[in-house]
TILO-410754 format. One record per residue (C-alpha): residue number from 0; residue in one letter; y, x, z. Coordinates in Angstrom, 3 decimals. Each point is the difference from the previous one (the first is absolute). Layout:
<pt NUM 'A' <Y X Z>>
...
//
This chain:
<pt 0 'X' <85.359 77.772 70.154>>
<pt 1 'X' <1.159 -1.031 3.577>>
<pt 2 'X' <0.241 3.104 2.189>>
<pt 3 'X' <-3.269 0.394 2.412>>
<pt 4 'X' <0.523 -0.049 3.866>>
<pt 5 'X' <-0.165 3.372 1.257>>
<pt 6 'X' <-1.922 1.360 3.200>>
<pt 7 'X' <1.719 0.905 2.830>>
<pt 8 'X' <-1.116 3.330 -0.690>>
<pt 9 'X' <0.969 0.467 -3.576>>
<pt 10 'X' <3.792 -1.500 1.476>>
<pt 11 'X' <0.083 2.546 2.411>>
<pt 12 'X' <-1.093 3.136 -2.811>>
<pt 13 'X' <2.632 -1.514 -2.215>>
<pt 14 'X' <2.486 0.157 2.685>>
<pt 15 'X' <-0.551 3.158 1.482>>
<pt 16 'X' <-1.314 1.826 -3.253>>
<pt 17 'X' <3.497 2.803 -0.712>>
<pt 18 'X' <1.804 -0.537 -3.183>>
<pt 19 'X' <0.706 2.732 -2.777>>
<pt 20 'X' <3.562 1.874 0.300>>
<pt 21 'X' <2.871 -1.353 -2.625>>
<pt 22 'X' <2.011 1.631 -2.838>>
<pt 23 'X' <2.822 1.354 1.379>>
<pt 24 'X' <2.305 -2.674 -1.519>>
<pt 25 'X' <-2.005 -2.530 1.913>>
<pt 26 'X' <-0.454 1.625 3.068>>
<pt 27 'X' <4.294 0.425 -0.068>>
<pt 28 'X' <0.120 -3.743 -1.037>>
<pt 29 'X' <-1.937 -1.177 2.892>>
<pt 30 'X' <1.984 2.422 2.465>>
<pt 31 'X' <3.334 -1.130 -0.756>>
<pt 32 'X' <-1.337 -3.717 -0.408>>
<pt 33 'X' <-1.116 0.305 3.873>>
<pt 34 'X' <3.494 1.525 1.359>>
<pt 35 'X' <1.826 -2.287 -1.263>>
<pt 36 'X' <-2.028 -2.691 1.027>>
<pt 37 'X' <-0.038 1.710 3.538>>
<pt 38 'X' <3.786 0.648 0.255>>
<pt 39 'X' <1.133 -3.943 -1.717>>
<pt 40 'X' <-2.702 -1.352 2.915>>
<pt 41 'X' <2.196 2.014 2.566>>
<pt 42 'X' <3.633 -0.821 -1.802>>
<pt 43 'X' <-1.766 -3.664 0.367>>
<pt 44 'X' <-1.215 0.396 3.298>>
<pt 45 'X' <3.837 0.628 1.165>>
<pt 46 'X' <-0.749 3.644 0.419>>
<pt 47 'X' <3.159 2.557 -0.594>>
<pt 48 'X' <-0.604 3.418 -1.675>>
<pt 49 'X' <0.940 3.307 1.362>>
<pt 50 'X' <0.130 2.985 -1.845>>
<pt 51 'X' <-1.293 3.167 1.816>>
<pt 52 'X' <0.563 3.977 -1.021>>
<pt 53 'X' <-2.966 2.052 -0.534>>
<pt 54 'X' <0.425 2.327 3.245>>
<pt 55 'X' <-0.163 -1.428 3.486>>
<pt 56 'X' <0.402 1.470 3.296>>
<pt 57 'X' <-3.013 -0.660 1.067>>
<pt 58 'X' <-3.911 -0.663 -1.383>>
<pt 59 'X' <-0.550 -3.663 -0.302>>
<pt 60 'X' <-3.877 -0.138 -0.704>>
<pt 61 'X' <-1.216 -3.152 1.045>>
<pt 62 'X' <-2.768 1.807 2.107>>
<pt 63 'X' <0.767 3.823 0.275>>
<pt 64 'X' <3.553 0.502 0.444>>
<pt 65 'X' <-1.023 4.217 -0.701>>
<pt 66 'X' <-1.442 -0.800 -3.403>>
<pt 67 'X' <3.337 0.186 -1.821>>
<pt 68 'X' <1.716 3.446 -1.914>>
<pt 69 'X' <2.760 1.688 1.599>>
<pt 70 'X' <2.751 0.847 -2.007>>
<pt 71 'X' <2.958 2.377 0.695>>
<pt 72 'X' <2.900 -1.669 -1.088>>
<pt 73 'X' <2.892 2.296 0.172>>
<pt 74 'X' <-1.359 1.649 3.050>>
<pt 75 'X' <-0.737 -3.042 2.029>>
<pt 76 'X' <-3.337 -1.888 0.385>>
<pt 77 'X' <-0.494 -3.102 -2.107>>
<pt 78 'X' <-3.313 -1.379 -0.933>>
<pt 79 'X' <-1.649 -1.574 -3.127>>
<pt 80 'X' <0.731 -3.411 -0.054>>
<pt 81 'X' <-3.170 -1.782 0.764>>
<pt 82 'X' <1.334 -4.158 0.562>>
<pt 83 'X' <2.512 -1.736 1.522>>
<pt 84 'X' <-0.632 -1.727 2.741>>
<pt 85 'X' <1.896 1.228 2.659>>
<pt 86 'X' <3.210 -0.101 -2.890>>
<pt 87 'X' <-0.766 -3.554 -0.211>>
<pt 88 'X' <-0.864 -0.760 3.765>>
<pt 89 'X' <3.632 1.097 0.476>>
<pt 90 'X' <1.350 -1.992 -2.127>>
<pt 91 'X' <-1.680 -2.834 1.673>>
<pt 92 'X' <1.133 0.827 3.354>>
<pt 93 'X' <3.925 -0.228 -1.885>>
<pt 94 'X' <-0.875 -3.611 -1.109>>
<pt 95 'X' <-1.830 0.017 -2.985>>
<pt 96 'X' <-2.559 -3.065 -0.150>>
<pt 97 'X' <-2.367 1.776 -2.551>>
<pt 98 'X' <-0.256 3.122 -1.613>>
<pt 99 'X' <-2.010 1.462 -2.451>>
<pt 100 'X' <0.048 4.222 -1.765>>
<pt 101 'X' <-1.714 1.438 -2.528>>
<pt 102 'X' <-1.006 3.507 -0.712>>
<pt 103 'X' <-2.499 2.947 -0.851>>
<pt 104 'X' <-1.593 0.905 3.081>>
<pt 105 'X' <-0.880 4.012 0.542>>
<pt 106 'X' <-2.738 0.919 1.813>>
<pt 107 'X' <-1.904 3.454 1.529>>
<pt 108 'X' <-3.087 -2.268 -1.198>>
<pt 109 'X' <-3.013 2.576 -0.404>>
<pt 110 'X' <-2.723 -1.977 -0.507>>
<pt 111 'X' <-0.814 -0.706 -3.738>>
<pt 112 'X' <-2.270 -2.710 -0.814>>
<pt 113 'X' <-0.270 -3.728 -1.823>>
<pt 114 'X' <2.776 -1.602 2.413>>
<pt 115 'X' <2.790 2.803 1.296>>
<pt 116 'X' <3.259 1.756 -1.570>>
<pt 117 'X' <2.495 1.631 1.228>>
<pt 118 'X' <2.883 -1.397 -1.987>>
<pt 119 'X' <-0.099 -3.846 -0.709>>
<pt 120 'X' <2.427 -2.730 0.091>>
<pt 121 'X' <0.638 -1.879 3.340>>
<pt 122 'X' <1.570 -3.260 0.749>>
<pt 123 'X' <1.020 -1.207 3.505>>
<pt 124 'X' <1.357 -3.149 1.669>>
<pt 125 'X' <1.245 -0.884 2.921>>
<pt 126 'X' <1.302 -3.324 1.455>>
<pt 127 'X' <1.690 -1.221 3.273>>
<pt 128 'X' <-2.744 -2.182 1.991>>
<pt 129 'X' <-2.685 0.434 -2.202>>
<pt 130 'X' <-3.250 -0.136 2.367>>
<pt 131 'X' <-3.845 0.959 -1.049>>
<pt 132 'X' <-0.570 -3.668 -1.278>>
<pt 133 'X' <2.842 0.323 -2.093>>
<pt 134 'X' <-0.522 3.372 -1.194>>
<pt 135 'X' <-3.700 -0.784 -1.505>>
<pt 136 'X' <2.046 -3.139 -1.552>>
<pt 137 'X' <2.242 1.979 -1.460>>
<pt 138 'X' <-2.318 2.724 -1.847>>
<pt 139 'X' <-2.825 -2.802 -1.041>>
<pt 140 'X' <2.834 -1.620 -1.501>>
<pt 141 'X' <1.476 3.045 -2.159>>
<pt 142 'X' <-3.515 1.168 -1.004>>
<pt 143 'X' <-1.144 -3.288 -1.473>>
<pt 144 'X' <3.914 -0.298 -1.509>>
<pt 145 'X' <-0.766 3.457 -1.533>>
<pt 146 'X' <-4.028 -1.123 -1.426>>
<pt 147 'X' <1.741 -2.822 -1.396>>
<pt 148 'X' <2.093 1.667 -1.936>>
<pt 149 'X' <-2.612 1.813 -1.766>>
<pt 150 'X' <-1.787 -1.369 -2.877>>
<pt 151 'X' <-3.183 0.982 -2.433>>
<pt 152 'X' <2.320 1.430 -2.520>>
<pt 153 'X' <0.575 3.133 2.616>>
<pt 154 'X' <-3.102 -0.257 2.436>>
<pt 155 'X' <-2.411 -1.581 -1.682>>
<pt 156 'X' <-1.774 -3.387 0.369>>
<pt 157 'X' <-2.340 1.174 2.672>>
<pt 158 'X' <1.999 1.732 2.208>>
<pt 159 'X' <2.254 -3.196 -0.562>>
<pt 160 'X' <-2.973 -1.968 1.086>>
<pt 161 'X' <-0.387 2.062 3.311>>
<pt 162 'X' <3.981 -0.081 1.003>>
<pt 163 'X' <-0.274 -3.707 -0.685>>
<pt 164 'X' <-2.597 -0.397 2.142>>
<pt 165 'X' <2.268 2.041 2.185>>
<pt 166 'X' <2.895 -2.296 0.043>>
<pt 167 'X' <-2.104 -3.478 1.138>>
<pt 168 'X' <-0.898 1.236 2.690>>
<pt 169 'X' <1.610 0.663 3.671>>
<pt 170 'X' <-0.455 3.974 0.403>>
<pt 171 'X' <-2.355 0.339 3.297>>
<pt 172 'X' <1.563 2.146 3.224>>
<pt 173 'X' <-2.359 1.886 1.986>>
<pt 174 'X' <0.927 2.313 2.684>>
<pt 175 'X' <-0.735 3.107 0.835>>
<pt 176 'X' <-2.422 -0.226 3.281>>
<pt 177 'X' <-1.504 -3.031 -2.375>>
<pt 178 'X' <-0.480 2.378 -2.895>>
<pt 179 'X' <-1.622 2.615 2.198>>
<pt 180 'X' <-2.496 -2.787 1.420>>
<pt 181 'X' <-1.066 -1.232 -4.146>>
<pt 182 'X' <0.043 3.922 -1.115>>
<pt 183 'X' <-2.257 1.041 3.036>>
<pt 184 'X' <-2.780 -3.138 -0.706>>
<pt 185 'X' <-0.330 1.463 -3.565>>
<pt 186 'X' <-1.137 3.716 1.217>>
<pt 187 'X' <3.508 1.841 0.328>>
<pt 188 'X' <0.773 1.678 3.585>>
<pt 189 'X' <3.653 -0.264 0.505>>
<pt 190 'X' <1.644 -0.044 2.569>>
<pt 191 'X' <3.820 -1.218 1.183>>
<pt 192 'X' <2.441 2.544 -0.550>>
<pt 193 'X' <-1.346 0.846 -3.580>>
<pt 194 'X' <1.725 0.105 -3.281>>
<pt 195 'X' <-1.896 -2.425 -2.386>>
<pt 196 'X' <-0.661 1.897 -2.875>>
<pt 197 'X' <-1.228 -0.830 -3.937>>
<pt 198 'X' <-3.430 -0.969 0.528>>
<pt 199 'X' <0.730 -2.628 3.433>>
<pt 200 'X' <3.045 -1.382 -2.389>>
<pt 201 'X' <-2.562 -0.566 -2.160>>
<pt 202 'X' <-2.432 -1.534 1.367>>
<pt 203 'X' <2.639 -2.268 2.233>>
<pt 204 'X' <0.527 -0.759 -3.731>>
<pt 205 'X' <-3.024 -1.207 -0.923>>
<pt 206 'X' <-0.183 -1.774 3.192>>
<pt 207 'X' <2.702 -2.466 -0.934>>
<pt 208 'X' <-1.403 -0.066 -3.556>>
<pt 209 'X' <1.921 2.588 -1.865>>
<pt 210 'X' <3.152 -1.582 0.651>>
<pt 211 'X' <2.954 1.424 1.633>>
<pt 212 'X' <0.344 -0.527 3.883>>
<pt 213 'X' <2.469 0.665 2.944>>
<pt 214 'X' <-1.083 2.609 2.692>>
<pt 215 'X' <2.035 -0.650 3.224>>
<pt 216 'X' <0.976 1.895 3.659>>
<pt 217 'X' <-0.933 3.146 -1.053>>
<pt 218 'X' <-0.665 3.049 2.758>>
<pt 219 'X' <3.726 1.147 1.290>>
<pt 220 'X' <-1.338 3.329 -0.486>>
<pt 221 'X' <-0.283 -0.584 -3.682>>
<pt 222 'X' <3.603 -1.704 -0.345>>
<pt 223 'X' <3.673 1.133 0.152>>
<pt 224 'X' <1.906 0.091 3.282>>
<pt 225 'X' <2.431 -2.979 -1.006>>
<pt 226 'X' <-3.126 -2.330 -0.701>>
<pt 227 'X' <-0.023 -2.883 2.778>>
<pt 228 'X' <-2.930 0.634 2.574>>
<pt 229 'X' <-2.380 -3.398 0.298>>
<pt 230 'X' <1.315 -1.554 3.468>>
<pt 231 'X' <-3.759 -0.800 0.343>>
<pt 232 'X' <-1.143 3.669 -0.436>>
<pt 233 'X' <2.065 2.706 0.273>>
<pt 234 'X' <-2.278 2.441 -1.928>>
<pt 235 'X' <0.191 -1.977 -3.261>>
<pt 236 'X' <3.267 -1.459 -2.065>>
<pt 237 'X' <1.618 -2.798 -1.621>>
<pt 238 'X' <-0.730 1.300 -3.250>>
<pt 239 'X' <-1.713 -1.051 -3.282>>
<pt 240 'X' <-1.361 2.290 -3.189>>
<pt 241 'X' <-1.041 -1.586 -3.193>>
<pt 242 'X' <-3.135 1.054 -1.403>>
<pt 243 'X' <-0.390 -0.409 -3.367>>
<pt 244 'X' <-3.673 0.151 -2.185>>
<pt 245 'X' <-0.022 3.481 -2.256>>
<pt 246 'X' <3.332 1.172 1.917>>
<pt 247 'X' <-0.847 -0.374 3.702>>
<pt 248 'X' <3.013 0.315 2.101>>
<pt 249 'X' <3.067 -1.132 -1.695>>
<pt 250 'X' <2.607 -1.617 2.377>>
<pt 251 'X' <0.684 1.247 3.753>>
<pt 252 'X' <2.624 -1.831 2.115>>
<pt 253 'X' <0.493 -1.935 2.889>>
<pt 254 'X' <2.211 -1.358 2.935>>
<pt 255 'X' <2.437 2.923 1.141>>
<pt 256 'X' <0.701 0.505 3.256>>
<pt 257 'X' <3.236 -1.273 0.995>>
<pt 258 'X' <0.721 1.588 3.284>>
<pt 259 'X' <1.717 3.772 -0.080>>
<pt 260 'X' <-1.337 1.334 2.819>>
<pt 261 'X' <-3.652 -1.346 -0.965>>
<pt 262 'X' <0.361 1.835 -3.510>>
<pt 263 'X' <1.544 3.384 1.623>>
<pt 264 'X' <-2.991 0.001 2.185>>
<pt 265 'X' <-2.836 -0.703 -2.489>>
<pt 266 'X' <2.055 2.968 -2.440>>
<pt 267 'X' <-0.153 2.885 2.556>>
<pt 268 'X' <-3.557 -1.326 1.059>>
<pt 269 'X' <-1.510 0.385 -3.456>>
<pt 270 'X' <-1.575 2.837 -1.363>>
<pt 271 'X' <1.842 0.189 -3.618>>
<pt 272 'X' <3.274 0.117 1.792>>
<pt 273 'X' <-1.477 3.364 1.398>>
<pt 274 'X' <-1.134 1.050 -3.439>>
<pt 275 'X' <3.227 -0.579 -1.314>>
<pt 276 'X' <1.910 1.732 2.454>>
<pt 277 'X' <-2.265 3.375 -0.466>>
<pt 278 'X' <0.215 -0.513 -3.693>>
<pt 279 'X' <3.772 0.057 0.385>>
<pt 280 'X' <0.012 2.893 2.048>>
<pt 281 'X' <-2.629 1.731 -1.948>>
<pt 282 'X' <1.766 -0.905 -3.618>>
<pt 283 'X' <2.931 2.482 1.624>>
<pt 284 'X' <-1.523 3.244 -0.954>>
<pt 285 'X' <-0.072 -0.800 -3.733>>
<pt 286 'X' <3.658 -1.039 0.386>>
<pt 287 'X' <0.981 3.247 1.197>>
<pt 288 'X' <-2.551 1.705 -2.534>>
<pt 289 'X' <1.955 -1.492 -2.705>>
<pt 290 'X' <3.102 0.385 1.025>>
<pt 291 'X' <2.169 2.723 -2.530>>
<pt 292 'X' <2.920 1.813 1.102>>
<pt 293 'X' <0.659 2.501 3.246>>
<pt 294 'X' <0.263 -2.970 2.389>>
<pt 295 'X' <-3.265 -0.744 0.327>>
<pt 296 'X' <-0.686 -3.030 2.394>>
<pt 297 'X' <-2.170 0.436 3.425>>
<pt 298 'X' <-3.183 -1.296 -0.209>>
<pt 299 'X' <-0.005 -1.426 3.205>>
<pt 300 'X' <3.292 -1.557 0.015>>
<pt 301 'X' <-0.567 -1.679 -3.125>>
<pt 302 'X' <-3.556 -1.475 1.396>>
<pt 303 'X' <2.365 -1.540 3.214>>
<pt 304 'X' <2.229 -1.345 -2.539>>
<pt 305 'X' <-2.555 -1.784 -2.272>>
<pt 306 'X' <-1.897 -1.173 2.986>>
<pt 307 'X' <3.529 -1.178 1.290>>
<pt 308 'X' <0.420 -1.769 -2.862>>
<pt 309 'X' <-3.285 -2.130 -0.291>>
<pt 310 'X' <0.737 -1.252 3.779>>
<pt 311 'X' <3.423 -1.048 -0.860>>
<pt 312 'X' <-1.179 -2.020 -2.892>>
<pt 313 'X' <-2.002 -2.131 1.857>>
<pt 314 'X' <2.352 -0.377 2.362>>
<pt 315 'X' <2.421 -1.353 -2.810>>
<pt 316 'X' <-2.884 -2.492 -0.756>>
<pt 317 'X' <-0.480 -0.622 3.712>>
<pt 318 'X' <3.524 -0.843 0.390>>
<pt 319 'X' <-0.096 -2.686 -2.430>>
<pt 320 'X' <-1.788 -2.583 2.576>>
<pt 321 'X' <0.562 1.398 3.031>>
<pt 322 'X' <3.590 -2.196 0.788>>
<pt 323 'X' <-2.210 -3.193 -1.884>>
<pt 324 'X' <-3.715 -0.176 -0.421>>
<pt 325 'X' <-0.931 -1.547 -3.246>>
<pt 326 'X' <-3.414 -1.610 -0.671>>
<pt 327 'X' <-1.360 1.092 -3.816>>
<pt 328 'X' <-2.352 0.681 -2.624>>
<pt 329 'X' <-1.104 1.414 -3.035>>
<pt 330 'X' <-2.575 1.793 -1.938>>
<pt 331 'X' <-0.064 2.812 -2.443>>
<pt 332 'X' <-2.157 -0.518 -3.308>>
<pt 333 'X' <-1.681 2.750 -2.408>>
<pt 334 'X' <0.770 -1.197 -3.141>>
<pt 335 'X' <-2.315 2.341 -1.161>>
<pt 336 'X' <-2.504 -1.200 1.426>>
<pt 337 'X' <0.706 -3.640 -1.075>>
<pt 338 'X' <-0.063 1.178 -3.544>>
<pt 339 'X' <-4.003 1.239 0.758>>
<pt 340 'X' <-0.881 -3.352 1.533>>
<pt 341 'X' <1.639 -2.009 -3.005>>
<pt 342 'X' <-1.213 1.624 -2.770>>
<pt 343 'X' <-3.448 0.610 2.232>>
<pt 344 'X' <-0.117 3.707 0.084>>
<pt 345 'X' <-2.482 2.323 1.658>>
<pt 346 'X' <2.729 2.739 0.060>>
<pt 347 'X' <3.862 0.124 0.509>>
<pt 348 'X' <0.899 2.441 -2.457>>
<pt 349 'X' <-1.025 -2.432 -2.616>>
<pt 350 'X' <2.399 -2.598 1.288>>
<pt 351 'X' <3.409 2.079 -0.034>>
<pt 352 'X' <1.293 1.799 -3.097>>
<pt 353 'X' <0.806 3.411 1.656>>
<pt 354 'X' <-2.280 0.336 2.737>>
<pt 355 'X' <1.057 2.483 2.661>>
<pt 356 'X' <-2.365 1.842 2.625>>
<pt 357 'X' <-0.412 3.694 1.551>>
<pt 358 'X' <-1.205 1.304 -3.377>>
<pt 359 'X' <1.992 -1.361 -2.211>>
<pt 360 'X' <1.971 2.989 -0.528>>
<pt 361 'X' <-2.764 2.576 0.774>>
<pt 362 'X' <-0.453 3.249 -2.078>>
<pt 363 'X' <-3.457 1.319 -0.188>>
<pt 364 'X' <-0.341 3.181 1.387>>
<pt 365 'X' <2.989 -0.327 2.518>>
<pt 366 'X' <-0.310 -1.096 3.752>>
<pt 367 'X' <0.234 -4.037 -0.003>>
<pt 368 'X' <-0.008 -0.472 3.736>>
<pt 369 'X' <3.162 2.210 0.709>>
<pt 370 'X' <2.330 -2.235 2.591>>
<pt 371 'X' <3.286 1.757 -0.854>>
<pt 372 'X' <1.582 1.250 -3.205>>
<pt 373 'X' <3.786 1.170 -0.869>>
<pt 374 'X' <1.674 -1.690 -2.700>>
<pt 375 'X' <2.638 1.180 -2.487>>
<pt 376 'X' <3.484 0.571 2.324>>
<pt 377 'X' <-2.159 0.360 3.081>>
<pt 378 'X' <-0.821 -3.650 1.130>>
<pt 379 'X' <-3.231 0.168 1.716>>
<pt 380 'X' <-2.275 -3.163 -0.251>>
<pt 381 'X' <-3.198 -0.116 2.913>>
//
């Protein structure tokens, strides 16, 4: 019997409707299916890898530059890696054409829920002259090279249905002040400024049919400091997020500023360059708590030294463009997060083999939300 025409309705309930978590052997099958599809689209893209260590010098949260664990690494301050941009932005400004890094991202994340951890794998890219246009081009053309190579013997046939449907069409871009204007017809009260969270992403969602979509020139306030500002409107960027059905939020990137002296500024303007610099400070006391031996470190000393050392590694990064501007790219992608919109997940911690939040390692009975603990030989982690 010839398949009956379905309703627009009944299309849009078997799109939307979540799918049932895998085995374990096919939820690793799919994972390591959709890396290697991402990192031969990059190899094919003319992107060049470059390894990164798991400590950094500074937090590189894509939004909250505070949000990463402190680490005392042989007395000094070092940080919990968190991504790579501003590894590979500097090896931009040295020449490279295209680069691309891979790694598991560590996060202070404290909210637990359907779409956040606080350990996940994160890929970035960045590329010499790549402009918003370009960007979108870029990402649209990875996810749909990704869906593609996924068939019904992993997902399914109708989640393979819904990613084909995916793939024939152009993704829509929306921006944020237009986003604002649809969400606020349809009863929400938002106004500029605010974060969108699950439900808007949602129904933005459902707006464009339940098919991804690109939301553009996002509030400064919400963005980075080396994120170019919109020439047309200071208080918004150059700057792009992919929202994804299930998932939500699963790319952030945009045009980086090229100018020096326009990044310095916008870093010692912003309010998580504050944070940071009081969380350095403030991470000194458990140094010196920790510390064995009769030489016990000052406090105070140590707190100029780590805030000391958080300035002078921006400056390093500053440095890097300020003899040669260089106009660039790139985005960082959840692969998490892509794993819940492929397989069509309601939660995250179905799409990932090991999930990782703020309980994770709980004991029942003990005192979860302490911020700083002592580990074997004295390292402190906060």
């Amino acid at each position: 019997m010839a398949d009956q025409p379905q309703s627009a309705m009944h299309q849009s309930a078997l799109f939307s409707a979540p799918g049932r978590p895998r085995p374990v052997a096919r939820r690793l099958a799919i994972h390591n299916r959709v890396v290697r599809a991402i990192r031969r689209f990059l190899e094919d893209e003319g992107f060049n890898e470059v390894p990164l260590g798991p400590l950094a010098a500074v937090g590189e949260a894509c939004e909250a530059m505070d949000a990463s664990f402190a680490v005392d690494h042989h007395g000094h301050l070092a940080f919990a890696r968190q991504g790579g941009q501003m590894e590979l932005d500097g090896m931009i400004a040295q020449g490279f054409p295209a680069v691309w890094c891979e790694g598991e991202s560590l996060r202070r994340e404290w909210k637990v829920d359907e779409r956040h951890l606080s350990g996940f794998k994160l890929i970035e890219a960045e590329r010499r002259g790549l402009d918003l246009d370009g960007l979108c081009g870029l990402q649209e053309r990875l996810l749909k090279t990704v869906a593609l190579d996924l068939g019904a013997d992993l997902l399914g046939g109708r989640h393979v249905t819904r990613l084909d449907r995916m793939v024939g069409i152009a993704l829509p871009r929306i921006t944020y002040r237009e986003a604002l204007a649809v969400l606020n017809a349809r009863g929400f009260s938002l106004r500029f400024g605010e974060d969108l969270h699950r439900d808007v992403e949602a129904a933005l969602c459902r707006y464009f049919g339940e098919t991804p979509f690109f939301l553009t020139h996002l509030p400064a306030d919400l963005k980075p400091f080396n994120l170019r500002r919109d020439p047309a409107d200071a208080a918004q960027t150059v700057s792009v997020e992919l929202i994804l059905p299930y998932a939500g939020e699963t790319t952030d990137g945009g045009e980086r500023e090229p100018e020096a002296a326009v990044m310095r500024a916008q870093l010692e303007g912003s309010d998580g360059y504050r944070r940071l610099l009081e969380r350095a400070g403030g991470f000194a006391a458990a140094q010196a708590a920790a510390a064995r031996g009769k030489d016990k470190p000052d406090a105070g000393l140590l707190a100029k030294r780590n805030r000391a050392a958080v300035r002078r590694a921006y400056d390093l990064y500053l440095e890097d463009f300020a003899a040669a501007p260089v106009a660039r790219g790139g985005f960082a992608l959840g692969v998490a997060r892509l794993l819940q919109y492929l397989q069509g997940l309601d939660s995250i911690k179905d799409a990932v083999i090991n999930p990782t939040d703020r309980t994770t390692f709980a004991v029942v009975g003990h005192d979860e939300d302490a911020e700083h603990g002592e580990a074997a030989g004295g390292t402190v982690i906060a």
